[in-house]
N, C-alpha and C positions, 0 to 999 in steps of 0.2 A: 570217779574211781577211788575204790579204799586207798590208802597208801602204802599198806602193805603191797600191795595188789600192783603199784605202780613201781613202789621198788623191786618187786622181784622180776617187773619183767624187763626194766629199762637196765638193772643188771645185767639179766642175759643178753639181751639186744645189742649191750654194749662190747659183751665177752663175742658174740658172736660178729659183730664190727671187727674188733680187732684182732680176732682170730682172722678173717680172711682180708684184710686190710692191706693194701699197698705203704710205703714209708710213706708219704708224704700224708695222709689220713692220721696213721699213726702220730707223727706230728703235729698235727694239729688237733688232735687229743689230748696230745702233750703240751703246747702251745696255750690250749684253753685250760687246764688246771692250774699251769703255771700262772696265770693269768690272776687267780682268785686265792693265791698264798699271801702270805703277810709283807707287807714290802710300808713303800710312802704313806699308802693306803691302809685301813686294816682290814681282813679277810672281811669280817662282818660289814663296812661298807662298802665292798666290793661287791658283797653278796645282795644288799640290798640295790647296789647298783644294777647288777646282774638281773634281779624281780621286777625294778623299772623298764629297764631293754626289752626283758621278756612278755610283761604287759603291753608294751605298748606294741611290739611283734603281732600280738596276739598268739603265742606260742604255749598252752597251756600242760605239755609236758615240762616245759623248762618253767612256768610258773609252781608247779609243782618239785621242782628239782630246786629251785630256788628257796621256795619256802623251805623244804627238808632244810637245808642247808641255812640257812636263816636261823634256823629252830636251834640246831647247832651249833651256831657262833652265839648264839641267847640273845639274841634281835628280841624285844620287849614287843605286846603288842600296840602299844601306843608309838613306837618306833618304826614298827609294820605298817599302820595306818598312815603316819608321814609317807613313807615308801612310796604306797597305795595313792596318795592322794595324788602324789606328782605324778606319777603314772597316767590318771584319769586327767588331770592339767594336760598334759603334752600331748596323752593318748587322743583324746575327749572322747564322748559320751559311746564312742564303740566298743571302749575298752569296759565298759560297764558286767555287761556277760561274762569276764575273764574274771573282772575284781568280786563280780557276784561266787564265783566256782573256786578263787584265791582264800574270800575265808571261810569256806566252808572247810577249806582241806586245812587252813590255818587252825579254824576251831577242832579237825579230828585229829590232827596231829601233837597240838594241846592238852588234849584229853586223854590220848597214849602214851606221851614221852613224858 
């Protein structure tokens, strides 16, 4: 999926979530942002934290939401690649397909931003 492509509709998906959302959803919307602000941690190792869990999930919208957000805190691509690697460590070789579609969106998102 382009990225534009993927942020415009994980936006609305998301507008449309919590438009019709119970509190407790809500919360844990809240709950999950809070999660990846700057604290002991910093955002950017949060976020890379975030790209390992998601890899190894096999969640390739949140591999995608991760990386945006990577790009964002200026995660280096040699920093990525660390990320990646542990990922494929922990994951193993299933996680291959994810890290294979991770830098392709790493490399277009590179070349836009």
């Amino acid at each position: 999926m382009k990225p534009e492509d993927f942020r415009t509709e994980r936006e609305e998906l998301t507008q449309l979530t919590l438009d019709t959302a119970n509190l407790n959803i809500k919360r844990f919307f809240g709950l999950d942002t809070a999660a990846y602000a700057e604290g002991a941690l910093s955002a950017k190792t949060k976020e890379m934290m975030g790209l390992v869990a998601s890899m190894v999930l096999r969640c390739d919208d949140c591999i995608c939401y991760h990386l945006d957000q990577c790009k964002k805190a200026d995660v280096s691509t040699p920093e990525l690649q660390e990320a990646m690697n542990i990922a494929l460590v922990v994951g193993g070789s299933i996680v291959i397909p994810h890290l294979r579609r991770a830098f392709r969106y790493w490399e277009q998102i590179s070349t836009i931003s």
